[in-house]
C-alpha positions, 0 to 999 in steps of 0.5 A: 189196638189189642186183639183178643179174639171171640170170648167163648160161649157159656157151657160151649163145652167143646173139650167135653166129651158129653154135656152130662157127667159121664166119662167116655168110658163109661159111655162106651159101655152103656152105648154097648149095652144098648148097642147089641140090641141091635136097634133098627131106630134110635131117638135122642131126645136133649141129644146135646151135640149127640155123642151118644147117639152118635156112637150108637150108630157108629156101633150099629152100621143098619141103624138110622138115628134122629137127634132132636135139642133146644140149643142150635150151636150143639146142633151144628157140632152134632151134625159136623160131628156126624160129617166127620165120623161118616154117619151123617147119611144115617143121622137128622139132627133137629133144632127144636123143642124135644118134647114134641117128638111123636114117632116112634124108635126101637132106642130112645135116649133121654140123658140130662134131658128129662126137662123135656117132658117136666119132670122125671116120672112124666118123661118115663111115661111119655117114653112108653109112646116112643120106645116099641115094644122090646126096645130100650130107654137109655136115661140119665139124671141128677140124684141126691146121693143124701138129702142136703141141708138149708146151708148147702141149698143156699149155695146152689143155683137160685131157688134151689130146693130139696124137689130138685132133685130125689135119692137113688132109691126113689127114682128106681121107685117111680121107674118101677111103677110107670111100667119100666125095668131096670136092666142096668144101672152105673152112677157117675163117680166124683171124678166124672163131675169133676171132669164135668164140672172144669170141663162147663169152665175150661173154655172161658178160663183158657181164655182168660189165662191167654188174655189177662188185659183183656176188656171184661175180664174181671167181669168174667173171672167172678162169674166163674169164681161163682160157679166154681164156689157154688159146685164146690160148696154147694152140690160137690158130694151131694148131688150125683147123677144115674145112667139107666139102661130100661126096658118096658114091661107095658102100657101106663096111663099118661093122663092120671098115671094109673 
């Protein structure tokens, strides 16, 4: 009987450097930028297998930090991660809903992860309960980089629609008006998405490569064929993705967001 070994997990992601669009490079600058704040306490929230977090306490050698996500298998790689990096006496790592954290960090990290909260206004004014005063709110999202058309939306996931997502210029609106500044901001280039994109896939098609005869296999070469058409005629150019590095100018009021 053939062996074929374990099918990889979807969006496993293990040749990825972050489960976002965001290039080491361009992650090492942003972790830089918050990094010389000097932060005594970080936050990730949707942390993911916690790259970034990691490299922010891999950058400050006092700081402590505590990552929090839904999914346990990206847990276990943070918490193997901070095993092998030698941070793991200064990292917690939780599996478990992010939105019910209710302490408080001089760094909160919030990156693909708004969904935590409902929608992107509702976590910038939920982060004011979070970050201290003078601290920073690193937060990644998707954009539109143009509105797409009814043709282009058909070709995304299901039910996909123009709310999905806003243009650049509008989130830095609503940031603005629930009491947060914008120190920087960088937008993933297509190659990022591209890496992103292949990197979702990669595990599974090697896989597939190494095991043509393998039961299930067309099966999964269309689920992946799917995937692939719809990125690439669908959100490919249309949807893009902004990293902020915040700062808190106030309170706003969480209930009627006044």
């Amino acid at each position: 009987m053939d062996s074929y070994g374990s099918v990889p997990s979807r969006g496993g992601g293990s040749r990825m450097v972050m489960n976002s669009p965001i290039s080491s490079t361009r992650l090492d600058r942003l972790v830089a930028d918050v990094a010389a704040q000097e932060p005594a306490t970080v936050v990730d929230i949707g942390c993911g297998w916690g790259e970034a977090l990691i490299r922010v306490l891999e950058q400050v050698p006092d700081c402590r930090g505590t990552g929090i996500d839904l999914h346990g298998p990206d847990i276990d790689r943070a918490r193997a991660s901070t095993r092998d990096r030698c941070v793991e006496n200064r990292s917690t790592f939780i599996a478990g809903d992010a939105g019910s954290f209710d302490d408080s960090a001089d760094l909160a990290i919030n990156i693909g992860s708004y969904q935590a909260f409902s929608d992107v206004e509702t976590a910038l004014r939920r982060f004011h309960t979070i970050v201290k005063p003078g601290g920073r709110l690193l937060f990644g999202t998707e954009i539109w980089m143009s509105i797409p058309t009814d043709v282009q939306l058909s070709n995304m996931w299901k039910d996909a629609s123009v709310d999905d997502c806003m243009l650049l210029a509008d989130i830095v609106d609503v940031i603005a008006a629930t009491g947060w500044r914008v120190l920087d901001l960088q937008e993933s280039s297509r190659d990022e998405w591209d890496a992103f994109e292949c990197g979702l896939m990669r595990d599974r098609e090697e896989w597939l490569v190494a095991n043509p005869s393998a039961p299930g296999v067309e099966e999964m070469s269309r689920e992946l064929d799917e995937h692939r058409r719809r990125w690439l005629r669908g959100h490919r150019d249309v949807m893009g993705f902004a990293t902020f590095v915040l700062g808190p100018i106030g309170k706003v009021n969480l209930e009627d967001g006044e």
